[in-house]
py3Dmol code that shows the C-alpha trace and the ligand (Angstrom):
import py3Dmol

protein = """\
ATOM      1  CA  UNK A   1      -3.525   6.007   4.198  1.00  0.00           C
ATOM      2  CA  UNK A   2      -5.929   3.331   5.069  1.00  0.00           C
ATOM      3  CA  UNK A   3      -6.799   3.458   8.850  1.00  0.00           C
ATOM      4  CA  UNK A   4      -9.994   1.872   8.737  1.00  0.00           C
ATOM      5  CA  UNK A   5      -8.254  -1.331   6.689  1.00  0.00           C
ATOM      6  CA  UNK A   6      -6.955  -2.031  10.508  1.00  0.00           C
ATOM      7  CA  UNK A   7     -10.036  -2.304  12.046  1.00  0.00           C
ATOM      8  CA  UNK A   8      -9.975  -6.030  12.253  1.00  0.00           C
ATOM      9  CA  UNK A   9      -6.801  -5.247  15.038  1.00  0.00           C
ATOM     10  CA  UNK A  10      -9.857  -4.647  17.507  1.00  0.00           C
ATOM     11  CA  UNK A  11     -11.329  -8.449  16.929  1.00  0.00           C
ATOM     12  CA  UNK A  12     -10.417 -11.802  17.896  1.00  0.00           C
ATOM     13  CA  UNK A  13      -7.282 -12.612  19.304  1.00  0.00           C
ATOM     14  CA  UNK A  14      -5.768  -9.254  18.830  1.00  0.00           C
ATOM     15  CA  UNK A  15      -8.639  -7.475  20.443  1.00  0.00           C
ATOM     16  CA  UNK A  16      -8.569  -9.554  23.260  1.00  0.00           C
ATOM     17  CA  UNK A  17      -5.040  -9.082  24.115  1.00  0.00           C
ATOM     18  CA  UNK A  18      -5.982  -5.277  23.864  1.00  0.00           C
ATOM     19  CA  UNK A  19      -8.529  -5.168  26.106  1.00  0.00           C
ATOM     20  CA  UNK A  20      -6.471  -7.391  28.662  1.00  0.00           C
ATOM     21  CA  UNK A  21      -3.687  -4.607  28.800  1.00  0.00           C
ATOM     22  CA  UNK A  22      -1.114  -7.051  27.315  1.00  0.00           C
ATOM     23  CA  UNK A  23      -0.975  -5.095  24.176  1.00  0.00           C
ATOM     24  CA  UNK A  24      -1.645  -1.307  23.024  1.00  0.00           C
ATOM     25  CA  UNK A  25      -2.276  -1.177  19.389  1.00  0.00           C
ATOM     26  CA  UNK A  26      -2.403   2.788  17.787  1.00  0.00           C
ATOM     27  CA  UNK A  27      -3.492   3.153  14.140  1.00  0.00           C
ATOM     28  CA  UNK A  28      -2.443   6.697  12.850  1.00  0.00           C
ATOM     29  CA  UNK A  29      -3.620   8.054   9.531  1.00  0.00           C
ATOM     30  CA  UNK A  30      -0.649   9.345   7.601  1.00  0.00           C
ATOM     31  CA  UNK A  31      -2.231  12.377   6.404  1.00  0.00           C
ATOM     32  CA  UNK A  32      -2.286  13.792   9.397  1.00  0.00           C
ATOM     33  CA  UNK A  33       1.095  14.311   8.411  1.00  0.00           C
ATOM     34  CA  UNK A  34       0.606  16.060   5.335  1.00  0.00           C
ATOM     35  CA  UNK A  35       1.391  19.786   5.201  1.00  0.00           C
ATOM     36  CA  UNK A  36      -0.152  21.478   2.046  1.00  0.00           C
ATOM     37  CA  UNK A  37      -3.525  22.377   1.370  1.00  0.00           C
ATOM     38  CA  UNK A  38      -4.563  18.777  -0.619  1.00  0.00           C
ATOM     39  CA  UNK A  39      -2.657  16.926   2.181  1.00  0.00           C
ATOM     40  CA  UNK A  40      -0.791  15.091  -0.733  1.00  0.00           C
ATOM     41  CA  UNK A  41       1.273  12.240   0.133  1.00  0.00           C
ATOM     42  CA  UNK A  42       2.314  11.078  -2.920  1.00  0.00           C
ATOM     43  CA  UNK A  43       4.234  11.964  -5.673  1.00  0.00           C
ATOM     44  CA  UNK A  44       5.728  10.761  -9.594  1.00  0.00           C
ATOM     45  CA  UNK A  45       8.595   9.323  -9.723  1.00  0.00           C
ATOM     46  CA  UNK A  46      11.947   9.974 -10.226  1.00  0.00           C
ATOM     47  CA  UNK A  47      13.389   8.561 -13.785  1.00  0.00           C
ATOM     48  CA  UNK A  48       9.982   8.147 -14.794  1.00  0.00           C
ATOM     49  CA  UNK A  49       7.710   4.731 -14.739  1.00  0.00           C
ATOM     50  CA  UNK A  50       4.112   3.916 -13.971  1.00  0.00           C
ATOM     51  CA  UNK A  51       2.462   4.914 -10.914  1.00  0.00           C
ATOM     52  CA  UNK A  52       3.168   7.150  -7.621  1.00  0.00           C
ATOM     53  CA  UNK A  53       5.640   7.014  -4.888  1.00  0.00           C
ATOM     54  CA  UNK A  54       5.312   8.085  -1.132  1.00  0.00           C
ATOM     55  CA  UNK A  55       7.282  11.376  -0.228  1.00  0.00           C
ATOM     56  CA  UNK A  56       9.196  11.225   2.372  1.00  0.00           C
ATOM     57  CA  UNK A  57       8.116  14.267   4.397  1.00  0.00           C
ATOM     58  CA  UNK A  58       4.831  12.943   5.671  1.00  0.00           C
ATOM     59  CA  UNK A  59       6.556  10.005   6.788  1.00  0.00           C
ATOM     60  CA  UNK A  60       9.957  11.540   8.347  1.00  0.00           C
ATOM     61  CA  UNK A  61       7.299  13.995  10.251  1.00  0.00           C
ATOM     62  CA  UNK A  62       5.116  10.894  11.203  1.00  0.00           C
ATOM     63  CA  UNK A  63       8.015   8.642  12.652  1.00  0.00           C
ATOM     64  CA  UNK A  64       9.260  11.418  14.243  1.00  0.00           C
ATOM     65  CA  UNK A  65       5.931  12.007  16.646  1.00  0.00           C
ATOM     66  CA  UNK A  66       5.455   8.203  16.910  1.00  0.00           C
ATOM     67  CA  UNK A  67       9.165   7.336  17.521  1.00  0.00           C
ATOM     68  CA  UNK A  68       9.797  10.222  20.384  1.00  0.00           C
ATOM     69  CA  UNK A  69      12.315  10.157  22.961  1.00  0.00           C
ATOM     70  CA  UNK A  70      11.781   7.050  25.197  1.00  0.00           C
ATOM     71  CA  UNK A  71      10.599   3.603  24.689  1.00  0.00           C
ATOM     72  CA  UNK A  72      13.068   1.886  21.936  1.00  0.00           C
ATOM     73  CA  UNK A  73      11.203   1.293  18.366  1.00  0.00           C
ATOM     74  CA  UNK A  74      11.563  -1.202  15.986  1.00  0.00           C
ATOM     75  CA  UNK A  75      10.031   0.275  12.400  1.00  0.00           C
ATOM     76  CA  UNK A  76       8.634  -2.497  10.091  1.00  0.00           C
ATOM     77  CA  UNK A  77       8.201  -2.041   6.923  1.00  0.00           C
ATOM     78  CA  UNK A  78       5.979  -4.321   4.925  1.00  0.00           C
ATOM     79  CA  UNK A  79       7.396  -4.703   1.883  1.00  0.00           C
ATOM     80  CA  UNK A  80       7.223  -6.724  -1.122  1.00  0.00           C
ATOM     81  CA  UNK A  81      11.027  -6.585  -1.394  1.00  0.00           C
ATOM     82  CA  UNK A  82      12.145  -7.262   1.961  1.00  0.00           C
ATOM     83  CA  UNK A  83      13.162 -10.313   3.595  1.00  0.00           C
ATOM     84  CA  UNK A  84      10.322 -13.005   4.476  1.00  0.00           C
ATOM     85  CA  UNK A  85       8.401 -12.585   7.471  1.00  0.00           C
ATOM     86  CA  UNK A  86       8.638 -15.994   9.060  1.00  0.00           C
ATOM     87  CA  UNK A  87       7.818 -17.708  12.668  1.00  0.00           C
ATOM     88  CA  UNK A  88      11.484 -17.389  13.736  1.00  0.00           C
ATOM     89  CA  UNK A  89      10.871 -13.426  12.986  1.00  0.00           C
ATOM     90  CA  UNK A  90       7.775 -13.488  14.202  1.00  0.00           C
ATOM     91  CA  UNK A  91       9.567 -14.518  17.867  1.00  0.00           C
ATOM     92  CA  UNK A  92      12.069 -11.891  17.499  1.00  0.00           C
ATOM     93  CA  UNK A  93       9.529  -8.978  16.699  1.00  0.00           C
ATOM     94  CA  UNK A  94       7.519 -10.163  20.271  1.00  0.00           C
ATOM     95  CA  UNK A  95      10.475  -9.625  21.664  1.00  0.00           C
ATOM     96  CA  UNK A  96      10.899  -5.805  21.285  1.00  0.00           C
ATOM     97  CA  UNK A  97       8.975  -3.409  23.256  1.00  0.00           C
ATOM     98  CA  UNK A  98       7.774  -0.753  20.270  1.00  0.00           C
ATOM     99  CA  UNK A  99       6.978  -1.581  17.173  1.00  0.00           C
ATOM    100  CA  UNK A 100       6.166   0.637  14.641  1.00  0.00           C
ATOM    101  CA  UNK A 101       4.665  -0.536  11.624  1.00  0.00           C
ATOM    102  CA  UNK A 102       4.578   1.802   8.060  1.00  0.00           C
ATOM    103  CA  UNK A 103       1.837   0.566   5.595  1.00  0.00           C
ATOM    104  CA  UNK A 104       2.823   1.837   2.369  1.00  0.00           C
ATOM    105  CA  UNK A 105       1.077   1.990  -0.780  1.00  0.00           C
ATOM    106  CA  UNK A 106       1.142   3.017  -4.881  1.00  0.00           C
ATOM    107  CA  UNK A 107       5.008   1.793  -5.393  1.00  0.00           C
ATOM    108  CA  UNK A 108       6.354   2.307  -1.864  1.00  0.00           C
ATOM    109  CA  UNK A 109       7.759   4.923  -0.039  1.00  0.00           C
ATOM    110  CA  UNK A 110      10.545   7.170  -0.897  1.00  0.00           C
ATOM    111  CA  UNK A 111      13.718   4.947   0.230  1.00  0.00           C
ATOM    112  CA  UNK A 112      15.375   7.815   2.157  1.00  0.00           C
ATOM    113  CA  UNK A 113      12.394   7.468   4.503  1.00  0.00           C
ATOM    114  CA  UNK A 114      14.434   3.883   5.818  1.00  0.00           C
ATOM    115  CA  UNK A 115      18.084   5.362   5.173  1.00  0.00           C
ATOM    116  CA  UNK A 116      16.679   8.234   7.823  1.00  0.00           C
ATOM    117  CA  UNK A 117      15.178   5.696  10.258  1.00  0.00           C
ATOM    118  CA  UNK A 118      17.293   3.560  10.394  1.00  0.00           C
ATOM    119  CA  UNK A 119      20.022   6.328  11.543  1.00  0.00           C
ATOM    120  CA  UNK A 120      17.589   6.154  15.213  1.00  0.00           C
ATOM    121  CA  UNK A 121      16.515   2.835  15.219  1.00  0.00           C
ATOM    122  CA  UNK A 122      16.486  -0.631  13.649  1.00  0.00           C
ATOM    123  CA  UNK A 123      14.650  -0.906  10.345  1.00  0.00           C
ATOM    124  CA  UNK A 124      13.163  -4.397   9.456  1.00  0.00           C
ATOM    125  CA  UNK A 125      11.772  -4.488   5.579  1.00  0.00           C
ATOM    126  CA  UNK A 126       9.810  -7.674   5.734  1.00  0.00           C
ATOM    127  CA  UNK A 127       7.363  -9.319   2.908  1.00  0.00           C
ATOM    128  CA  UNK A 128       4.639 -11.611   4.021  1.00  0.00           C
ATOM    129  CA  UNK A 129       5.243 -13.762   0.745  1.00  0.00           C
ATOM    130  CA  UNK A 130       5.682 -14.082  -2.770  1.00  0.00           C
ATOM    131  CA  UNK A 131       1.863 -12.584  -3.641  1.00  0.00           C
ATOM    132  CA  UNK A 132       1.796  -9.077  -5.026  1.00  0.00           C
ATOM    133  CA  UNK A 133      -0.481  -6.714  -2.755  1.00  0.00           C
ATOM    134  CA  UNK A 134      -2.025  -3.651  -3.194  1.00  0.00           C
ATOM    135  CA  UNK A 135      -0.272  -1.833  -0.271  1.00  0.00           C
ATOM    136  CA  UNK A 136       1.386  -2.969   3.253  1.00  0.00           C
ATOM    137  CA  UNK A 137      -1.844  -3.202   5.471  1.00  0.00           C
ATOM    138  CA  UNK A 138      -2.565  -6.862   4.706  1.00  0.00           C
ATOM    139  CA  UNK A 139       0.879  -7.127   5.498  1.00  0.00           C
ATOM    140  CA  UNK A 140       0.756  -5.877   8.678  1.00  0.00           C
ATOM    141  CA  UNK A 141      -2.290  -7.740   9.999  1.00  0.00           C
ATOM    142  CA  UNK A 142      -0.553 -11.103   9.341  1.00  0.00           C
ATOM    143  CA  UNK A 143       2.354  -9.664  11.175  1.00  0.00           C
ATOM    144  CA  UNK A 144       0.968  -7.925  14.156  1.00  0.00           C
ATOM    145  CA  UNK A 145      -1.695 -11.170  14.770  1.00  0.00           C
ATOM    146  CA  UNK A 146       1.419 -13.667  14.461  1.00  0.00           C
ATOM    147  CA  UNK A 147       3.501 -11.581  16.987  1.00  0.00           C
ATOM    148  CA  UNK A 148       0.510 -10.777  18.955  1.00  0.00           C
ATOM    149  CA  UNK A 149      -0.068 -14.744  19.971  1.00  0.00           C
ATOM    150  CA  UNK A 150       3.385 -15.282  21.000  1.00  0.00           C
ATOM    151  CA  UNK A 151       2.643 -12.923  23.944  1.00  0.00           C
ATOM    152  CA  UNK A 152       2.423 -14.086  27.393  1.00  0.00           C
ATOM    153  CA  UNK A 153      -1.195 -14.492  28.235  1.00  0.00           C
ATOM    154  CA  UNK A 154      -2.443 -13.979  24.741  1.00  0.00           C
ATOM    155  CA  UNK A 155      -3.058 -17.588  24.184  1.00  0.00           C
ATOM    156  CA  UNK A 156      -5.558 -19.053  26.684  1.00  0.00           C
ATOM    157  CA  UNK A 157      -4.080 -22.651  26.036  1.00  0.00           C
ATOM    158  CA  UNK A 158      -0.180 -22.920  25.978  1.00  0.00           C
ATOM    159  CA  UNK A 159      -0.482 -26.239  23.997  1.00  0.00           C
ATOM    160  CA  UNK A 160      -0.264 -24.808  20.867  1.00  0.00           C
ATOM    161  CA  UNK A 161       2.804 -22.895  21.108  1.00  0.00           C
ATOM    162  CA  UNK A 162       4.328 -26.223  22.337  1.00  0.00           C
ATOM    163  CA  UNK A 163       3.077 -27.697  19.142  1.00  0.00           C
ATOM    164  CA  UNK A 164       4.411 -25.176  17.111  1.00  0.00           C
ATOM    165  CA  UNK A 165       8.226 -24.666  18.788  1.00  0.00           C
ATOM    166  CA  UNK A 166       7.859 -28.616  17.510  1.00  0.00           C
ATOM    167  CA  UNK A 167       6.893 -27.331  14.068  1.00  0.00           C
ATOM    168  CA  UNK A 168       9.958 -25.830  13.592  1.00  0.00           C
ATOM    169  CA  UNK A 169      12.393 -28.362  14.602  1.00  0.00           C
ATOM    170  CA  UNK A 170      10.270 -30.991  12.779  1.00  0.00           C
ATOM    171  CA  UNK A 171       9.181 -29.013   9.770  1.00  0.00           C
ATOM    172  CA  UNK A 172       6.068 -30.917   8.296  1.00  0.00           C
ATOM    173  CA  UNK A 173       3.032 -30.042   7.487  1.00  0.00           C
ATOM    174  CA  UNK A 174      -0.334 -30.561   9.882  1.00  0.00           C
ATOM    175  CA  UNK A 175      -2.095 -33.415   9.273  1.00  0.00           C
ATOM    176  CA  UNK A 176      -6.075 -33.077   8.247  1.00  0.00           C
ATOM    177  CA  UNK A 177      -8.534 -32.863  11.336  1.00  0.00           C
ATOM    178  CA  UNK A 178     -12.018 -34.076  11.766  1.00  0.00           C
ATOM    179  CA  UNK A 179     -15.239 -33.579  13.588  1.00  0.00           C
ATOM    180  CA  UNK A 180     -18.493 -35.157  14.334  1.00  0.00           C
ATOM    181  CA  UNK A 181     -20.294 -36.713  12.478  1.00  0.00           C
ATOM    182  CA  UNK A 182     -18.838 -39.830  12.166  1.00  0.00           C
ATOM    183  CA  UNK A 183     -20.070 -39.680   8.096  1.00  0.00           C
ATOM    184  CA  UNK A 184     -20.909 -36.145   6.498  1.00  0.00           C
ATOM    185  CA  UNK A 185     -22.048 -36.309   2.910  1.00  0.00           C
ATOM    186  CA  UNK A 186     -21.177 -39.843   2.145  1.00  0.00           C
ATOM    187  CA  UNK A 187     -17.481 -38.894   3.722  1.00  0.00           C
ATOM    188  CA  UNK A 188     -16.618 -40.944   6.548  1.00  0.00           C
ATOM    189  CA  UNK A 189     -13.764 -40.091   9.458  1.00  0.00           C
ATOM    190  CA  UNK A 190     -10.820 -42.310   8.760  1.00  0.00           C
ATOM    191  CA  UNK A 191     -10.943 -45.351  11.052  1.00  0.00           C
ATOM    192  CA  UNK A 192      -7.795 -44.664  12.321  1.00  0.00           C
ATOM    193  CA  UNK A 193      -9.322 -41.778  14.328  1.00  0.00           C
ATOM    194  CA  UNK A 194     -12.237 -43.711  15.570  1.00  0.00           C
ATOM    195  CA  UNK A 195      -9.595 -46.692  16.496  1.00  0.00           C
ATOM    196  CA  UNK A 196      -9.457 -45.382  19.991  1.00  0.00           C
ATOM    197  CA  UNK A 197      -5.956 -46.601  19.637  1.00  0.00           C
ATOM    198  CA  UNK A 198      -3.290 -43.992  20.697  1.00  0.00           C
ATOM    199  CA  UNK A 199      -0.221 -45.102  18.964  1.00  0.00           C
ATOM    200  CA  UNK A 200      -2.109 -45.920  15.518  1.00  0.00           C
ATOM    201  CA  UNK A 201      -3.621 -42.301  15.691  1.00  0.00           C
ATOM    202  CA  UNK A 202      -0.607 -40.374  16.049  1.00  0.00           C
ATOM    203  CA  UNK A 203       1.012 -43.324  13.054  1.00  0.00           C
ATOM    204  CA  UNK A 204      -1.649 -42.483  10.871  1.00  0.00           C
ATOM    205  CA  UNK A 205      -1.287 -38.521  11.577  1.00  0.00           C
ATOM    206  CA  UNK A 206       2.360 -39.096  11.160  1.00  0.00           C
ATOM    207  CA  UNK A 207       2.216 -40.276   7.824  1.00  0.00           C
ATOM    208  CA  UNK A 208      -0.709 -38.018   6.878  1.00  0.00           C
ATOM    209  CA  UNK A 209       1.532 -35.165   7.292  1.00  0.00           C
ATOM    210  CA  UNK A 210       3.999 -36.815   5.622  1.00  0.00           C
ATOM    211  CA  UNK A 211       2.063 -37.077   2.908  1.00  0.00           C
ATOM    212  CA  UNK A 212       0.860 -34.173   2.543  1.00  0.00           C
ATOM    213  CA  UNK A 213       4.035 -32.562   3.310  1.00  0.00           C
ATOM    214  CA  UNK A 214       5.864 -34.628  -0.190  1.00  0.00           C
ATOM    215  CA  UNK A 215       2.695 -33.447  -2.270  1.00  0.00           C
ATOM    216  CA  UNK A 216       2.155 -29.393  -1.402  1.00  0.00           C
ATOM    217  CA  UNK A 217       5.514 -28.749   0.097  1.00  0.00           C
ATOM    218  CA  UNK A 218       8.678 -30.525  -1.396  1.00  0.00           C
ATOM    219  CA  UNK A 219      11.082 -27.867  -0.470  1.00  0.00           C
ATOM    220  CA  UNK A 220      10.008 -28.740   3.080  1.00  0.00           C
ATOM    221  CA  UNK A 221      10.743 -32.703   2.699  1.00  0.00           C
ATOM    222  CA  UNK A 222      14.287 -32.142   1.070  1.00  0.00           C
ATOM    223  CA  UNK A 223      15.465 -29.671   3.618  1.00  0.00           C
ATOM    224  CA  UNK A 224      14.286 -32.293   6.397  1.00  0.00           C
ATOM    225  CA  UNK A 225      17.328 -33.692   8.647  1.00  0.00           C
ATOM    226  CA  UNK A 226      17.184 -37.572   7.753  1.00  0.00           C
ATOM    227  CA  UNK A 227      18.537 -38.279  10.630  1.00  0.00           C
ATOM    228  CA  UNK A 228      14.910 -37.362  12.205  1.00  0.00           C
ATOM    229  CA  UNK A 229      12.920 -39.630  10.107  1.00  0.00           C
ATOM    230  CA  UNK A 230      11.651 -42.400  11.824  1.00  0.00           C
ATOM    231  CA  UNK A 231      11.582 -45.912  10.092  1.00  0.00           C
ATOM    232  CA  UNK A 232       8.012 -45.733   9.734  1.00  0.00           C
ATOM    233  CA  UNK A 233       8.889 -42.043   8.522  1.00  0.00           C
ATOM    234  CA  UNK A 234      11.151 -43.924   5.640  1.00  0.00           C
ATOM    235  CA  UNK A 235       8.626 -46.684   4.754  1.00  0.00           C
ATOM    236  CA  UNK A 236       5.662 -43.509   4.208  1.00  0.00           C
ATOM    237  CA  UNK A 237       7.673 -41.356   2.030  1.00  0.00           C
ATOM    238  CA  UNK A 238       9.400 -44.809   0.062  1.00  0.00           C
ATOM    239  CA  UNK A 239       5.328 -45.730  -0.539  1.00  0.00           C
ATOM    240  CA  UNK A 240       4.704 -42.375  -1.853  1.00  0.00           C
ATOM    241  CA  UNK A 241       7.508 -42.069  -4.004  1.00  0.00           C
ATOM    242  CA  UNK A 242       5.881 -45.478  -5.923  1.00  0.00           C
ATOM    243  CA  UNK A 243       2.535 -44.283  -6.013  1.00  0.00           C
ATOM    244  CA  UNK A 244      -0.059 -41.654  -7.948  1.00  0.00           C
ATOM    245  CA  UNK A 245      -0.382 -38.337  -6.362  1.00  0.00           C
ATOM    246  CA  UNK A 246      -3.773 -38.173  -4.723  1.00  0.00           C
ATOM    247  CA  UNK A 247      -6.054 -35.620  -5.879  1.00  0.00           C
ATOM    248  CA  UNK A 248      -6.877 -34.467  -2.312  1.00  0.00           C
ATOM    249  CA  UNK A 249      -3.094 -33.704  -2.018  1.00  0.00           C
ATOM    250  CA  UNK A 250      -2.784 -31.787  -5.222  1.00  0.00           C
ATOM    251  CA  UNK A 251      -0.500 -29.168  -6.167  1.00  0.00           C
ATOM    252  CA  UNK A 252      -1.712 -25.356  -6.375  1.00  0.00           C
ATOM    253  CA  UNK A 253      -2.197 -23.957 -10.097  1.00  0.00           C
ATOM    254  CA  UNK A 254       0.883 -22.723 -11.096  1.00  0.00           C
ATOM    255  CA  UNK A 255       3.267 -24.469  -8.515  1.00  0.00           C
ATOM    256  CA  UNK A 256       4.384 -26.716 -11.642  1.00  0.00           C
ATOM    257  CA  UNK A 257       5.399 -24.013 -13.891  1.00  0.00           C
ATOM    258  CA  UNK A 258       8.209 -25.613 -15.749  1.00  0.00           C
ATOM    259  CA  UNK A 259      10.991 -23.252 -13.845  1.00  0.00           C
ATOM    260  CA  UNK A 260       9.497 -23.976 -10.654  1.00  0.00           C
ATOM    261  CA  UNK A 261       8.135 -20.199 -10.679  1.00  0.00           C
ATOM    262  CA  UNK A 262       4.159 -19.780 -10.149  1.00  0.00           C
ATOM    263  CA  UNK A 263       2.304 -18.231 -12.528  1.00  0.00           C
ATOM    264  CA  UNK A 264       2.279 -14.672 -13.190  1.00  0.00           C
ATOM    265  CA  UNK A 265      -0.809 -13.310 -11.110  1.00  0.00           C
ATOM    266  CA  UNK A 266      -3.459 -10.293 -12.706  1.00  0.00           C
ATOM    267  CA  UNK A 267      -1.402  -7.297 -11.958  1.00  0.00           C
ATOM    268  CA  UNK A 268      -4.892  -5.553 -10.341  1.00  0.00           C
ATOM    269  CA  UNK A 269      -3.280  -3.277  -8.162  1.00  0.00           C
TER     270      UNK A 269
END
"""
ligand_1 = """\
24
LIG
C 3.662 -4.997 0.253
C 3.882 -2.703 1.045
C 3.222 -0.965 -0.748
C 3.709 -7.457 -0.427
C 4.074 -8.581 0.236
N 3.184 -6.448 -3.819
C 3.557 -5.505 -4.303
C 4.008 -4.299 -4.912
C 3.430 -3.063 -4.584
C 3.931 -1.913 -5.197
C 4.997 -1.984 -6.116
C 5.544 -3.221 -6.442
C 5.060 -4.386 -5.833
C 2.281 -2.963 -3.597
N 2.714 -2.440 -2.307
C 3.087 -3.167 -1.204
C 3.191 -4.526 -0.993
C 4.004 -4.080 1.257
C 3.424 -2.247 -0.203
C 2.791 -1.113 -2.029
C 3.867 -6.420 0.479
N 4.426 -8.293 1.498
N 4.297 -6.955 1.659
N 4.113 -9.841 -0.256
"""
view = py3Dmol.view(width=600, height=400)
view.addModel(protein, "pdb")
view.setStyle({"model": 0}, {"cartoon": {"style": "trace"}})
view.addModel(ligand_1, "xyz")
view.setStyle({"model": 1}, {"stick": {}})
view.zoomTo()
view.show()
């Protein structure tokens, strides 16, 4: 319903790969879809409730055209129910030739609308996290620009997909970077980095992303194979565990809810 909230897909990294012919990007308007003379899309709910659902016809009529004989689709569906989009997902999706990607909004789209697709092709209801939306374009930015660089050619430097294929058999977080100048504001560079010293650098990243890793993401650090932690690794976290949290390193609002669950965010949809 939004075509113009996917005009960023013509910027950047995405646009690039465009314009190189690696990857064709079509943004359709589902109202073309629409038959009657307001071009509705929506409609109330069955068993009552707040809001507006999608109706299915617009959507079985717009898969249909998109999804013709030919070229195998995948259909995506953003979703705030469906499983979580992660990087091991993300490979899979650049994977498959055809992707077709259905941006709902209001309270979704009619569920028969997947039960139907998925009779012709494999249906993949993904959520980008645990943040309530106002509709599935967001959604599919993060999705298309996170399948996008995993592209051959996309990335100009292959580096950082080496880095990141690390990431996920050594699941910490990245440790903080820094810049010239050597002192900004009255903040200096740690001395580490300035050392010069290869094997103290990557130590002191090491344990920075340790660190950081204990503070903002503890799920991380308890599903983390001991067997992969370094002594060094053991002595970081063992100092951590006696000491203060630092402030830099503090929690997000609501991440210490008493249940473990965040707080409940403005419903301003
Ligand atoms: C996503 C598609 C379509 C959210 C995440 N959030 C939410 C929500 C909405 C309607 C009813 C109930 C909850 C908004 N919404 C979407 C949200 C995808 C739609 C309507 C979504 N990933 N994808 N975290």
């Amino acid at each position: 319903m939004f075509p113009d909230y996917l005009a960023p897909l013509e910027l950047s990294l995405v646009g690039r790969a465009r314009q190189a012919g690696i990857l064709a990007v079509g943004v359709h308007d589902l109202r073309d879809w629409a038959t009657d003379v307001h071009r509705s899309v929506d409609d109330t709910p069955y068993g009552g409730g707040a809001g507006m659902v999608m109706r299915p016809e617009p959507w079985g009529a717009a898969l249909d055209s998109l999804v013709g004989a030919g070229s195998p689709a995948t259909l995506v569906m953003p979703s705030p129910a469906g499983t979580p989009f992660t990087q091991p997902v993300a490979h899979e999706l650049a994977g498959r030739g055809h992707l077709v990607i259905a941006c709902g909004r209001y309270e979704g789209i009619d569920a028969r609308v997947m039960t139907d697709a998925a009779r012709q092709m494999p249906v993949l209801e993904l959520s980008v996290g645990d943040v309530v939306l106002a509709g599935g374009e967001a959604a599919a930015l993060v999705i298309v620009e996170a399948t996008a660089r995993l592209l051959p050619g996309v990335l100009g430097n292959p580096d950082s997909l080496r880095e990141e294929s690390h990431a996920l058999s050594d699941p910490v977080l990245e440790y903080p970077v820094y810049t010239r100048p050597p002192v900004w504001r009255g903040l200096a560079v740690p001395d580490e980095l300035l050392s010069g010293h290869h094997t103290r650098i990557a130590a002191w990243r090491r344990a920075q992303a340790l660190v950081r890793t204990a503070a903002r993401r503890p799920d991380l650090l308890a599903a983390l194979d001991p067997a992969t932690l370094s002594p060094a690794d053991r002595a970081t976290l063992a100092a951590l565990a006696a000491a203060e949290p630092a402030a830099e390193v503090a929690a997000a609002p609501g991440a210490d809810a008493a249940d473990g669950t965040p707080d409940e965010p403005a419903d301003d949809r």
